[in-house]
C-alpha positions in Angstrom: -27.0 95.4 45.1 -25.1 98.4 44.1 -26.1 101.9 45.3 -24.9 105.5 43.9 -25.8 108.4 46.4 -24.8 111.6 44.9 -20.9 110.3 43.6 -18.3 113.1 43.1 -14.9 112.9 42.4 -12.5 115.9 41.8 -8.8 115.5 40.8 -7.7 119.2 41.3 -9.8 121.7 39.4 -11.2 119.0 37.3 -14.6 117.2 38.2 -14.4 113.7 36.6 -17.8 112.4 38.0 -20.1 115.4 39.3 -23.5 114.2 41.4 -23.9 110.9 40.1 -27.3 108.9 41.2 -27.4 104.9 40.4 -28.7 101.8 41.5 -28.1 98.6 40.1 -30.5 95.7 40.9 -29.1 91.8 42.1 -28.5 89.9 39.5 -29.0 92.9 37.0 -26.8 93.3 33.6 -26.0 97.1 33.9 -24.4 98.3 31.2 -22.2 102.1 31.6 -22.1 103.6 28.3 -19.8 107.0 27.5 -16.9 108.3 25.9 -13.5 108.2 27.1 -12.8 110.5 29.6 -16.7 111.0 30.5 -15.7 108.9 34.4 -16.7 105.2 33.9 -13.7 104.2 34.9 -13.4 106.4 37.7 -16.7 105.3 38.7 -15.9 101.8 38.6 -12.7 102.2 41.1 -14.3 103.7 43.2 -16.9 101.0 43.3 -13.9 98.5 44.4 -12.1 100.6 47.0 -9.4 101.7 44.4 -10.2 105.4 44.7 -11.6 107.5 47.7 -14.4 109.5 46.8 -14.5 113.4 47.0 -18.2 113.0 48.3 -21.1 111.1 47.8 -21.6 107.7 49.3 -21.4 103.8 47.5 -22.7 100.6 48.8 -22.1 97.2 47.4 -24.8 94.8 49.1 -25.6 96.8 51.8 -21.7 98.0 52.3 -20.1 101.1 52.2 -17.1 101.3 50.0 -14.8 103.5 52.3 -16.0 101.8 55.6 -16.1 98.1 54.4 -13.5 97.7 51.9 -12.1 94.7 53.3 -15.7 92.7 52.9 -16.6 94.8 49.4 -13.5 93.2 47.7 -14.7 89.6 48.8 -17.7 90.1 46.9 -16.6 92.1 43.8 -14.5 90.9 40.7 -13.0 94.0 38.8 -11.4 93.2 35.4 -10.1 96.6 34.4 -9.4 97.8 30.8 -6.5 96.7 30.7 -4.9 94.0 32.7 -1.6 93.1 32.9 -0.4 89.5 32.7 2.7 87.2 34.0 3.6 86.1 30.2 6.1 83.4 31.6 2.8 81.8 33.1 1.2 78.7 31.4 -2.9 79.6 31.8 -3.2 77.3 35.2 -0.4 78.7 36.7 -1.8 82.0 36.2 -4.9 81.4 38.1 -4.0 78.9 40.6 -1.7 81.9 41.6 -4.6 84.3 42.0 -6.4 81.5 43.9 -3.3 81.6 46.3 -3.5 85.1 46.4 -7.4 85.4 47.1 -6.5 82.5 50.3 -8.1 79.6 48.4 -6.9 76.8 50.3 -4.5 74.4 48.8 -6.4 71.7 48.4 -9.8 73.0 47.1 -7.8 75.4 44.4 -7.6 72.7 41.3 -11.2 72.1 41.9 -12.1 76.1 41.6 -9.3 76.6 38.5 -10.8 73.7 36.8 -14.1 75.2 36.9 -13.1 78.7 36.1 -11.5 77.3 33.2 -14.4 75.0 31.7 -16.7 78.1 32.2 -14.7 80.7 30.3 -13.9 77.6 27.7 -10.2 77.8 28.2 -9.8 74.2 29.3 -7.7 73.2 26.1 -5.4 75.9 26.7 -4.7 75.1 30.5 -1.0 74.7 29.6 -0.5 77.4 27.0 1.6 80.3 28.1 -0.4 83.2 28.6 2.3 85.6 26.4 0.7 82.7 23.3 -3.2 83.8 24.2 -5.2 85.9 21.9 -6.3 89.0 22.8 -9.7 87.2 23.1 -8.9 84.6 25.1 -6.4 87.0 27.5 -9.7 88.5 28.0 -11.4 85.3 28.7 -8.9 84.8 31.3 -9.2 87.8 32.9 -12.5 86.9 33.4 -11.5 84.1 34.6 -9.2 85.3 37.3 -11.7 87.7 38.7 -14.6 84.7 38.9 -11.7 82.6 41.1 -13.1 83.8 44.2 -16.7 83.5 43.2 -17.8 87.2 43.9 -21.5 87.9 44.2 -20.4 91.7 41.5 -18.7 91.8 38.6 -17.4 95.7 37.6 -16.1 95.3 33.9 -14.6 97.7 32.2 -14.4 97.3 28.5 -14.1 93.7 28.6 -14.9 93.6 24.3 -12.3 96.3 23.7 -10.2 95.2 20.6 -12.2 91.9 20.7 -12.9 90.5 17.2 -16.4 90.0 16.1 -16.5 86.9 16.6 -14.9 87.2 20.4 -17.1 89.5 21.2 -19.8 87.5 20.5 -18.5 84.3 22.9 -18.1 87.2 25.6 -21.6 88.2 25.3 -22.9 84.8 26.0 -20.5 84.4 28.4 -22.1 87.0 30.4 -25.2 85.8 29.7 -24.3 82.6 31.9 -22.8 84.3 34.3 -26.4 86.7 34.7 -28.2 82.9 35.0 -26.1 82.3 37.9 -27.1 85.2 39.8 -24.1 87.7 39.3 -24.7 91.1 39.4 -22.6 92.8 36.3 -21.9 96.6 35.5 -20.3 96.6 32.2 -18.7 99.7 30.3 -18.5 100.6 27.1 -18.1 103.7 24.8 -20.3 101.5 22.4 -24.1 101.5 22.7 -24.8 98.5 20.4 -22.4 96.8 22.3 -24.4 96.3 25.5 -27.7 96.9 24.6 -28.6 93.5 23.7 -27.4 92.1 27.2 -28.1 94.3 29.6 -31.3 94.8 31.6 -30.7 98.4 32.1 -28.3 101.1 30.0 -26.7 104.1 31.8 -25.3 106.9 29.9 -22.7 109.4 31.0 -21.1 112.5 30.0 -19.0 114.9 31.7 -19.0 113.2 34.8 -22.6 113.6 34.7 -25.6 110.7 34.3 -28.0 111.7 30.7 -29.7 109.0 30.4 -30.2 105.8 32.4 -33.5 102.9 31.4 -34.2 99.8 29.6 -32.6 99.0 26.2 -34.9 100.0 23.4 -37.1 102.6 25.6 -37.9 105.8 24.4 -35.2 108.1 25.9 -36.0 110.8 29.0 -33.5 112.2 31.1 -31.8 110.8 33.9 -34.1 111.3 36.9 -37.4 111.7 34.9 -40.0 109.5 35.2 -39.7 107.3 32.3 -36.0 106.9 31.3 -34.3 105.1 28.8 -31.3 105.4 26.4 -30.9 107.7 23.5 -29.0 106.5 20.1 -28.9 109.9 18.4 -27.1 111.2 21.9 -23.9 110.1 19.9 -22.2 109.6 16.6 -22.6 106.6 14.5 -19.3 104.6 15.0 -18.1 101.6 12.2 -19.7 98.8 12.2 -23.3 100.3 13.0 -22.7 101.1 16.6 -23.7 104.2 18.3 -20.4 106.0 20.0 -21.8 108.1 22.6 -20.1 111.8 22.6 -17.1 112.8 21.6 -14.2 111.2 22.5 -11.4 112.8 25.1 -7.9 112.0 25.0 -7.9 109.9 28.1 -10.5 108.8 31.4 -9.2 109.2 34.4 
């Protein structure tokens, strides 16, 4: 569903993602581990036609991303890491304008926000204004917005950041469901333990570059090698028992 052929992305003399090989199954939980600054993000806009590559080539289900994007972005949600909101929205509002904006047709648009809505379990706060939400449930309705056009990929970056534990835990079985309906989903996270538990396969990156890349729980190898898998001791023990991979930059481009 998602294919990675040699990725690299320069901005000036600095190399944010260098060579980068991937592949990420249909209806796979992928789940991009690494430090700020190490190029998930940039990755990730590439992946949805936000960002040219220097080089390299990317398909999303059989696309390329710089030939296609029109077609790409009707099959890929991106929630990014941080998304702004219209605060002076009540929660329907909000999405039935992103239904609009996707070319949802009038009438079929109450049908789609009502579903988005019971799925991310945001139904009882339909007429809330989104400025009232919870940093939880803002990120429940991002999630929300970018499932309003029912897209075969879901790119997520840092959906869990500043989550509580408790939020974080209703976003993990929220992805869950959405795996059981046959979404594909690459997740980030500079958070091993995070993921781990959810995703079908872990990719680790560093400088741009791939490490590691496997099954959760697999003894680790090199990206590339013949038996791969993720490492915990390839970074520092964060709080709360996760495993931060490598150091942390000042900011990911």
């Amino acid at each position: 569903m998602i294919e990675i052929k040699k990725l690299t992305k320069t901005f000036g003399s600095l190399v944010a993602v260098s060579d980068l090989d991937l592949q990420i199954g249909a209806g796979d939980i992928f789940g991009f581990i690494g430090p700020n600054g190490a190029g998930k993000t940039t990755t990730m806009r590439i992946l949805v036609t936000l960002m040219e590559p220097t080089s390299g080539a990317v398909f999303i289900d059989g696309l390329d991303v710089t030939k296609k994007g029109k077609e790409v972005r009707r099959r890929v949600g991106y929630m990014p890491d941080f998304m702004g909101v219209y605060d002076d929205l009540k929660v329907f509002e909000y999405l039935e304008f992103f239904a609009a904006a996707f070319g949802i047709e009038y009438r079929k648009r109450k049908a789609i926000v009502d579903g988005v809505l019971e799925l991310t379990d945001l139904v009882s706060k339909q007429d809330a204004l989104v400025d009232s939400l919870s940093r939880g449930m803002q990120q429940r309705l991002g999630l929300a917005r970018v499932l309003i056009h029912d897209p075969k990929v879901l790119i997520l970056d840092e959906p869990a950041s500043g989550l509580d534990p408790r939020a974080r835990i209703e976003m993990r079985e929220l992805l869950r469901e959405l795996k059981w309906m046959g979404k594909t989903i690459m997740i980030s996270s500079h958070i091993l333990s995070e993921l781990e538990e959810i995703c079908d396969r872990i990719g680790i990156i560093e400088h741009g570059q791939l490490v590691f890349s496997g099954t959760p729980g697999r003894n680790p190898a090199p990206a590339g090698s013949p038996e791969q898998g993720p490492r915990a001791s390839a970074g520092k023990r964060a709080p709360g028992g996760g495993v931060a991979v490598g150091p942390a930059a000042d900011s990911e481009r």
